[in-house]
C-alpha positions in Angstrom: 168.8 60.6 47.8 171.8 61.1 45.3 170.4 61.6 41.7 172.7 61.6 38.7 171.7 62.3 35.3 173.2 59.6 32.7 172.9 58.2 28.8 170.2 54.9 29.2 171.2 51.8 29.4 170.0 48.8 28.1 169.0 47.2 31.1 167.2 50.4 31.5 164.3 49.9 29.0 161.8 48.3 31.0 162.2 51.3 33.8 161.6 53.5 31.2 158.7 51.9 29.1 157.2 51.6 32.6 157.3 55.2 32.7 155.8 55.9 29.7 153.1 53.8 30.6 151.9 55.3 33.9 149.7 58.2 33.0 146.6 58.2 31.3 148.2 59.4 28.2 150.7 56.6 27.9 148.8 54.0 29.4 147.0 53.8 25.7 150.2 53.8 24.3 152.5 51.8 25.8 152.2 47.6 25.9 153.5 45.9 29.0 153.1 41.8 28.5 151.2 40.8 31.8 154.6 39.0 32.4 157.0 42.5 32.3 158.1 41.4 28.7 158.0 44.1 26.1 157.9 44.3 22.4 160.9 43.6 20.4 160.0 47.1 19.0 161.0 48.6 22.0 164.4 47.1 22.0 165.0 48.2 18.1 163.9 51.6 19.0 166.8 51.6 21.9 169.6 50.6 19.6 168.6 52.7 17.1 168.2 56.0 19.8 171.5 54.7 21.4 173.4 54.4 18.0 172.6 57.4 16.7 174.9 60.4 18.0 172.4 63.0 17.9 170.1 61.2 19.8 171.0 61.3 23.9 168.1 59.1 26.4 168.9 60.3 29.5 167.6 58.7 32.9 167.8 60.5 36.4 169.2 57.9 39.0 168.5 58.0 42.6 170.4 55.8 44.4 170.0 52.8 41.4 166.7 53.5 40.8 166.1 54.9 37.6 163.5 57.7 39.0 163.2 60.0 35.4 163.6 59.9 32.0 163.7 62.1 28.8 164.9 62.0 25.5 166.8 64.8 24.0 167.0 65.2 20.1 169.8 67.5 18.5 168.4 69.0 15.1 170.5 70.5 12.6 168.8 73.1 10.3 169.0 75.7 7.8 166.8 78.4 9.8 168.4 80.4 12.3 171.3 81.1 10.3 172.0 77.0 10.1 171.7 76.1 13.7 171.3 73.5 15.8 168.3 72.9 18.0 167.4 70.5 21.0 164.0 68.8 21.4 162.8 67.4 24.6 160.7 64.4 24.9 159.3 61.8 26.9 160.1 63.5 30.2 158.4 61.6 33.0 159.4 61.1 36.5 158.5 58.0 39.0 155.4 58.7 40.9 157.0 58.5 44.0 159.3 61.2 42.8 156.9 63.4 42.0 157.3 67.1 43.5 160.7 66.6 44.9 162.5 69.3 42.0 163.8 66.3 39.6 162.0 67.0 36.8 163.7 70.4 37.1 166.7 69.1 37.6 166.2 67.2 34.5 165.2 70.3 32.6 167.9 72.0 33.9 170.5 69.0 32.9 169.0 68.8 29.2 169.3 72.5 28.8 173.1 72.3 30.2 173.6 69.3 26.9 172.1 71.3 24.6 174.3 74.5 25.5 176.8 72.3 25.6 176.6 71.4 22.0 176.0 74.6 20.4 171.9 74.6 20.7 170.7 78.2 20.0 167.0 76.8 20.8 165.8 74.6 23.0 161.9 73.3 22.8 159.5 70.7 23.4 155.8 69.6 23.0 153.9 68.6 25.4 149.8 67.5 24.8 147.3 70.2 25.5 145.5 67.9 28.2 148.5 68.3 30.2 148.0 71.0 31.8 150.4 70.7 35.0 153.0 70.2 32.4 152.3 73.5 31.0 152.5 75.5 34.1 155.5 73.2 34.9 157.4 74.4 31.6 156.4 77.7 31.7 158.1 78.3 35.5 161.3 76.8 33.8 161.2 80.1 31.2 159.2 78.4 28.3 156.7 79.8 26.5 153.8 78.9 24.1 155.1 80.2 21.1 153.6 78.1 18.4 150.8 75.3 17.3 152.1 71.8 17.0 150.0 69.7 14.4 150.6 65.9 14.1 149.4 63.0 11.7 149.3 59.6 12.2 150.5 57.2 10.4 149.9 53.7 11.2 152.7 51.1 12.3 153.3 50.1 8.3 153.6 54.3 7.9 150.5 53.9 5.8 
C-alpha cells in the first residue's frame, strides 16, 4: 500500500472523527449519531482548522483510505528568542494499520512541516494512561521534559 501524507479534506471529517472515537479515551469524547451523522460542531471546527494558516490537519492515505490523522499547530512566541513552535495532536492511526511504521511516518512527515517552516521546537501531549504512546514517542527522540496541566471549561467556556 501507497500512503501519502496530505491537508484534510472535507469529505474527510467523518474518517477522522471516527478515529478519534475508537479508543477508550475518545470513545467518551467523541459523538457518532447511530446513523454516521455528526455534530454541526465538528464541521465548524473543520472550517475554522482549515481557514486558519497556522493550523495544518493532515491525514495519511493508503490507497483512498484515509488510514491516520494528526493535527499540527504552528505557535508563534516570544520565548526562544521569538520562535516559532509546532504542536502535534490528535495522531491516531486505523486499527488495521496499526504496527505497520505509519504513525512514524506521520511523525516523521509533521516534523519535516514544521522544519519546513522555521519550527525550532517541536512537542506534543499525550495522556498519562497512554502508555504505548509514550514509549512510542520516546523511540522517535522525544522526551518527557515537562508537566502538562489542563482545566476544563464547559461547552459555553463557563
Amino acid at each position: 500500500m501507497t500512503i501519502t501524507f496530505r491537508r484534510a479534506r472535507r469529505d474527510d471529517v467523518p474518517a477522522i472523527i471516527g478515529l478519534l472515537a475508537d479508543d477508550v479515551l475518545g470513545a467518551g469524547r467523541e459523538t457518532i449519531g447511530a446513523d454516521g451523522e455528526l455534530d454541526q460542531a465538528y464541521w465548524a471546527a473543520f472550517d475554522a482548522v482549515d481557514a486558519d494558516p497556522n493550523q495544518l490537519l493532515v491525514v495519511a492515505d493508503g490507497d483512498g483510505e484515509v488510514a491516520g490523522t494528526l493535527q499540527l499547530s504552528f505557535i508563534p512566541g516570544l520565548s526562544r528568542g521569538g520562535a516559532w513552535r509546532a504542536q502535534i495532536e490528535a495522531v491516531r492511526v486505523s486499527p488495521r494499520r496499526r504496527g505497520s511504521g505509519i504513525g512514524g511516518e506521520m511523525i516523521g512527515y509533521a516534523i519535516g512541516e514544521a522544519r519546513r517552516r522555521g519550527c525550532v521546537i517541536v512537542q506534543l501531549t499525550t495522556d498519562r494512561r497512554r502508555t504505548q504512546a509514550h514509549a512510542f514517542y520516546e523511540r522517535l527522540g522525544f522526551e518527557s521534559t515537562h508537566v502538562g496541566m489542563k482545566l476544563a471549561l464547559g461547552p459555553d467556556g463557563s
